[in-house]
C-alpha positions in Angstrom: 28.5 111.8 170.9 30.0 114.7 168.8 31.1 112.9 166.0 27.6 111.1 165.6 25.8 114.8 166.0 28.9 115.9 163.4 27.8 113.1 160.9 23.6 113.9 161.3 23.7 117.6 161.1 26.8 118.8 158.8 26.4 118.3 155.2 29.4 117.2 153.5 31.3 116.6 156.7 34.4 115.3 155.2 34.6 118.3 153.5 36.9 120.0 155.8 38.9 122.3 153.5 35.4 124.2 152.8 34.9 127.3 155.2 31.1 126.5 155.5 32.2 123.3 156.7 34.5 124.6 159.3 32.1 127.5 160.1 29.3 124.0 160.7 32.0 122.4 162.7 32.7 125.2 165.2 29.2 126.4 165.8 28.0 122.9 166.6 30.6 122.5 169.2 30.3 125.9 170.3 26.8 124.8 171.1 27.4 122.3 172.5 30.6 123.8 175.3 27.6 126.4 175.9 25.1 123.4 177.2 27.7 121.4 179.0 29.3 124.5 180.9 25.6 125.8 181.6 24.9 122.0 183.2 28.4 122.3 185.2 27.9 125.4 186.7 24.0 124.8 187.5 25.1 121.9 189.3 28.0 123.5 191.4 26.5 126.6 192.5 23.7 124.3 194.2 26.4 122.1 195.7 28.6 125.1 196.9 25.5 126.8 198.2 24.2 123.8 200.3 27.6 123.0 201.1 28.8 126.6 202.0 32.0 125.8 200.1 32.9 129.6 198.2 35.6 127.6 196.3 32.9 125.9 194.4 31.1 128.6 193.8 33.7 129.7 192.3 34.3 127.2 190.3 31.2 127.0 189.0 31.1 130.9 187.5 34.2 129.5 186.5 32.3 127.2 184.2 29.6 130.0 183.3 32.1 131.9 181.9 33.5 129.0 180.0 29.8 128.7 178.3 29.8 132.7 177.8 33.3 132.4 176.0 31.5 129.8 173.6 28.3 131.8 173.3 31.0 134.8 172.3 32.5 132.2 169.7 29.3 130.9 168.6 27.9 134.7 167.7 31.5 135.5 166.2 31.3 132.3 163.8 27.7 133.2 162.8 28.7 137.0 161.9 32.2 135.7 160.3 29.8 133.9 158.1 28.4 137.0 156.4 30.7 136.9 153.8 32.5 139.6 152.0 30.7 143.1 151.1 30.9 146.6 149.5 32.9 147.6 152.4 34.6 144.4 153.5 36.0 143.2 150.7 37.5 140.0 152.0 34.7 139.0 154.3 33.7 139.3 158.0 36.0 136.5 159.4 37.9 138.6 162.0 35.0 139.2 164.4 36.0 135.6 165.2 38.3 137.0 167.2 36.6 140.3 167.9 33.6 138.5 170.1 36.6 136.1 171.5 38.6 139.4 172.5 35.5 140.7 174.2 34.3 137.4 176.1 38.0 137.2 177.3 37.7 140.4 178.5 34.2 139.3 180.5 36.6 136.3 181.7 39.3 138.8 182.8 36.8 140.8 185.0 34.7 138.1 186.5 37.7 136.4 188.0 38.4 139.6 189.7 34.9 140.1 190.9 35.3 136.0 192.3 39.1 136.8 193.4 37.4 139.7 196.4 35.1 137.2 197.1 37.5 134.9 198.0 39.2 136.9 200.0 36.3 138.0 202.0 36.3 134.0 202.6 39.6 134.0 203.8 38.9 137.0 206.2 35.3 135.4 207.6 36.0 131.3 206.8 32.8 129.6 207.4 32.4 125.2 208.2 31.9 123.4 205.1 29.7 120.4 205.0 30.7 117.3 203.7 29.4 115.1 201.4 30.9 112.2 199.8 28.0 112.6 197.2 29.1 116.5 196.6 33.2 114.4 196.1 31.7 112.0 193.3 29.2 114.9 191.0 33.1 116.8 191.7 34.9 114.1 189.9 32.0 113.8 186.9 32.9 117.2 186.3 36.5 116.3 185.6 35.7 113.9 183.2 32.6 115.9 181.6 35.7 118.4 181.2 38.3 115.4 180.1 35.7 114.5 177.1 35.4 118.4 176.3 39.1 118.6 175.7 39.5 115.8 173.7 36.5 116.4 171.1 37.9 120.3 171.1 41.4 119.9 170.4 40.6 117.2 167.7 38.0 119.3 166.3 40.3 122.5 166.2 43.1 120.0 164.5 41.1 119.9 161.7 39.7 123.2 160.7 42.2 125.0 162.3 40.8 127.1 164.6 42.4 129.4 167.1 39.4 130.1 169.5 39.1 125.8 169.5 42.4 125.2 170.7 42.2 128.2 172.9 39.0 126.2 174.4 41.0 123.1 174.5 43.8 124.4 176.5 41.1 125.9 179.1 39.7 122.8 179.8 43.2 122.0 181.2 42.8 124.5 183.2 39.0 123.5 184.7 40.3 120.2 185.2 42.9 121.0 187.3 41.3 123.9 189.4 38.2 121.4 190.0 41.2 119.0 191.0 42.5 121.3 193.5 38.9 122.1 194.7 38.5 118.5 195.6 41.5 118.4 197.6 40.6 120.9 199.9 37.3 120.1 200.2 38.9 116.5 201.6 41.7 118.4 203.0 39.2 120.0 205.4 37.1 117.8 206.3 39.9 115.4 207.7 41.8 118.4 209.1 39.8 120.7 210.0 41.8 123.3 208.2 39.7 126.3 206.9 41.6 126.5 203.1 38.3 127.0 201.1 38.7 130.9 200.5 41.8 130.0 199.7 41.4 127.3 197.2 38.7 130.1 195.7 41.3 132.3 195.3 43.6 129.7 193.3 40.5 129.3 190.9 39.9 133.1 190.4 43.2 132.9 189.7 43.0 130.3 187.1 40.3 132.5 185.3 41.6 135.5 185.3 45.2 134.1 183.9 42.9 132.0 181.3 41.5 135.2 179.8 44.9 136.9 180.1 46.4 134.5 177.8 43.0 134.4 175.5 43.2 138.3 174.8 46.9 137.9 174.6 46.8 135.4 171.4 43.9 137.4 170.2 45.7 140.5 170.1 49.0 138.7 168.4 46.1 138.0 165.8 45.1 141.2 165.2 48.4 142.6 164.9 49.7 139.8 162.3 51.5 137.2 163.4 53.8 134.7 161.3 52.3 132.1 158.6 51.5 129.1 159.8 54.1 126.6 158.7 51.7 124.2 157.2 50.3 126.7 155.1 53.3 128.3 153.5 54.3 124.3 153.2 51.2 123.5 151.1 51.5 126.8 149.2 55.6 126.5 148.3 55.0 122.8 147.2 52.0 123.4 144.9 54.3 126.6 143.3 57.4 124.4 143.0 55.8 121.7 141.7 55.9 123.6 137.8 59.7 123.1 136.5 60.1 126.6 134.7 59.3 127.7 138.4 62.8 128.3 140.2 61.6 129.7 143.2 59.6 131.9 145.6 60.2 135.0 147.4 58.2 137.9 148.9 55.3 135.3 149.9 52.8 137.5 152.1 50.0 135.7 154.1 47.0 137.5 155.1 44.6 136.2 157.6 40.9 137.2 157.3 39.6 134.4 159.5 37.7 131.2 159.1 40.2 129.9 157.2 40.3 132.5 154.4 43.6 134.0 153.1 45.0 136.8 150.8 48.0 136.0 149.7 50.7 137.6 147.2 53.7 136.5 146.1 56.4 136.6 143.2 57.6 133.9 141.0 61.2 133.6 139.9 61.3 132.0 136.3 63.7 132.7 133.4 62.5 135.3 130.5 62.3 133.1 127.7 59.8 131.3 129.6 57.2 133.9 129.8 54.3 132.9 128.3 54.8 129.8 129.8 54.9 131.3 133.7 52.3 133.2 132.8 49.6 130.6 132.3 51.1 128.4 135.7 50.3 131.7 137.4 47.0 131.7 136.3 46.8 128.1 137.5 48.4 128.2 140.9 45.8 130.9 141.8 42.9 128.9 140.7 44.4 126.1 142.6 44.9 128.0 145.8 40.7 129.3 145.2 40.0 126.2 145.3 41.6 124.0 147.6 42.5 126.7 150.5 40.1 129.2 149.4 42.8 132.0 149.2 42.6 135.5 147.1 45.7 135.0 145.1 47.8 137.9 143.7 51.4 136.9 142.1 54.0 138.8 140.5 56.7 137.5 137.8 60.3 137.7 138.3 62.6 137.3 135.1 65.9 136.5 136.6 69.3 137.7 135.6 71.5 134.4 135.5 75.1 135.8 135.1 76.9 134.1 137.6 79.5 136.6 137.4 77.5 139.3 138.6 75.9 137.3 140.7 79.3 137.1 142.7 80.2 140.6 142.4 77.4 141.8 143.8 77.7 139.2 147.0 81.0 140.1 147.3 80.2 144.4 147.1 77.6 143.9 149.8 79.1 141.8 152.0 82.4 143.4 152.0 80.3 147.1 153.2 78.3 145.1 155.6 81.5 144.2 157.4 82.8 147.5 158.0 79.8 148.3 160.2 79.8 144.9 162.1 81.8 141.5 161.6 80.2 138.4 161.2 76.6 140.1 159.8 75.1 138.2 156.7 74.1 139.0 153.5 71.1 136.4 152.8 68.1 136.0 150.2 70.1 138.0 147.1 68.0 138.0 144.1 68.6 139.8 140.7 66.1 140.5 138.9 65.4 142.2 135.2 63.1 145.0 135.1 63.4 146.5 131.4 65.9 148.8 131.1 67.1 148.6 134.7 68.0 145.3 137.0 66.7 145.3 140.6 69.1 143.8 143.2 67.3 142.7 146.6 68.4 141.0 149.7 68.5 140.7 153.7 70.9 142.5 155.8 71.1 140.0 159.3 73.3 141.5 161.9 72.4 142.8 165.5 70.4 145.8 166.8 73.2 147.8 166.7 73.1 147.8 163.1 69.4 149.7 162.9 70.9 152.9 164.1 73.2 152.9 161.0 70.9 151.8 159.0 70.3 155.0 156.3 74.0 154.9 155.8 74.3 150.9 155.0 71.6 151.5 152.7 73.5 153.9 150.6 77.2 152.2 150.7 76.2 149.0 150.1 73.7 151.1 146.9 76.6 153.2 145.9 78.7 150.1 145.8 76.7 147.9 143.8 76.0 151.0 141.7 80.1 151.0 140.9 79.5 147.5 139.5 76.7 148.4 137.6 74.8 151.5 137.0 71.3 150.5 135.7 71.2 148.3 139.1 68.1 149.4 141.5 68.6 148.3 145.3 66.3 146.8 147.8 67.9 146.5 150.8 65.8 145.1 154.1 67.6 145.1 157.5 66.6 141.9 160.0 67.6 142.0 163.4 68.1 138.3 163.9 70.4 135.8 166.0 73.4 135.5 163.2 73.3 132.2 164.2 69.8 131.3 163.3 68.5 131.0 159.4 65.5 133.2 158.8 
């Protein structure tokens, strides 16, 4: 059903790398979550209130909150859509996850508000009444829920999209909450046993963990979290495709949502190539506009290539790095020309230990690589890493 309402209503449908496409995508299945949840949780408030069962009462809020999350995501794709302005330079992608912060927070609350009613369950346990037609609309649900995460985490495959996935993995979590549901609701009717508060409370607890975990990713958003692999894949390969190209460094990924990016970076290239890495710089940002719609900005690097004091300047740093802890790394050393003066950068790798000394292994390893040459400018960046582990 999705992909033929994907093929009728969104132009240009294969056109996936487009953000208006992905924008198309994501509020058409946002609708869509919004009607299906409303259906579920029309349908098991009416069974849980002729039945008497809380835990499906439960449930079903369970589900309204589902279809308020993709309301939330539905209103945060439509304002992400604005587009860039006077005072948002870069667009209006993030309140994406703004509205998907707040409905998680709604999420958060309600399954406290469910979690007292369930106890008051468990306190005053009422009879339940049985129906094997109630058992069967139950196990629709499941597979209403099945079909949502499939055509979700598909979707989200595609265009990327955090708040998809997120939806995806939640419909994991309906299934098997409305799973547990079932049990009981057979559970008690052969036994007798009163477990339907409690079986509430498993749900509220379902929902509440679910919004957690959804203002939890959000907020590792917000605060920046590391490229995606793919990305910084696609990017390095198109760079490195140009020969005079020798490498990459200082590549910085900003993400502005809906599949927009600002990204910097320098180039490493030899001197007498100049002109030449000029004009591929030009072109690799006009071929990151247009295939991954990204806001390039890229730096040159002219290279020094003496081998010699390439060495000596390994050699200097590593040998200071030692004195303050064995078996720390010197990694990513690059010299670089800059006019009259040659700029010498690299990563320090070592333990936590090592950022309480850190002002004083700035300036021996500087005033050692200083000794070897006196026009050399130092960068160095201290990592507290694993120093078994490549970074």
């Amino acid at each position: 059903m999705v992909s033929l309402l994907i093929r009728l209503l969104i132009k240009d449908y294969k056109n996936i790398a487009s953000p208006s496409v992905k924008k198309s995508y994501a509020k058409l299945c946002s609708v869509i979550g919004i009607l299906l949840n409303i259906i579920l949780f029309t349908v098991k408030l009416f069974l849980g209130l002729i039945s008497g069962s809380t835990a499906i009462v439960t449930d079903g809020f369970n589900n309204l909150a589902d279809a308020a999350t993709s309301a939330a995501s539905f209103l945060g794709f439509c304002l992400a859509g604005i587009g860039s302005g006077e005072n948002h330079l870069f667009g209006h992608g993030r309140y994406e996850w703004l509205m998907g912060f707040l409905s998680a927070l709604a999420v958060l609350v309600m399954g406290t508000t469910l979690a007292k009613s369930s106890i008051t369950s468990i306190r005053t346990p009422k009879n339940i009444e049985f129906s094997w037609i109630i058992l069967l609309i139950l196990i629709c649900s499941i597979l209403v829920k099945l079909y949502m995460f499939f055509y979700n985490k598909n979707i989200a495959c595609k265009i990327n999209s955090s708040a998809m996935k997120a939806t995806a993995s939640d419909c994991i979590s309906d299934m098997a909450a409305t799973t547990a549901i079932m049990i009981s609701f057979i559970v008690q009717y052969f036994t007798r046993w009163k477990i339907d508060g409690w079986c509430g409370l498993l749900v509220s607890f379902f929902i509440m963990f679910s919004g957690l975990k959804s203002m939890m990713e959000i907020v590792e958003r917000l605060l920046g979290q590391t490229p995606d692999k793919d990305l910084v894949g696609r990017i390095t390969t198109l760079v490195m495709q140009y020969p005079e190209v020798k490498g990459i460094n200082s590549l910085i990924i900003h993400d502005y949502g809906l599949g927009h990016y600002v990204v910097s970076m320098h180039l490493e290239g030899e001197e007498e190539n100049s002109i030449i890495l000029n004009d591929i710089a030009n072109e690799i940002s006009y071929k990151l506009y247009l295939e991954m719609d990204c806001d390039t900005t890229i730096q040159i690097d002219y290279l020094d290539t003496d081998p010699v004091m390439y060495d000596q300047i390994f050699q200097k740093a590593e040998q200071e790095i030692q004195i303050y802890e064995l078996g720390a790394k010197i990694k990513s050393l690059r010299i670089v020309k800059s006019g009259l003066h040659t700029n010498v950068s690299f990563i320090v790798s070592g333990s936590r230990k090592l950022q309480k000394q850190q002002y004083q292994i700035k300036e021996a390893i500087n005033q050692s690589i200083l000794s070897i040459n006196s026009n050399c400018r130092v960068i160095t960046k201290l990592v507290i890493a694993s120093l078994h582990s490549e970074r």
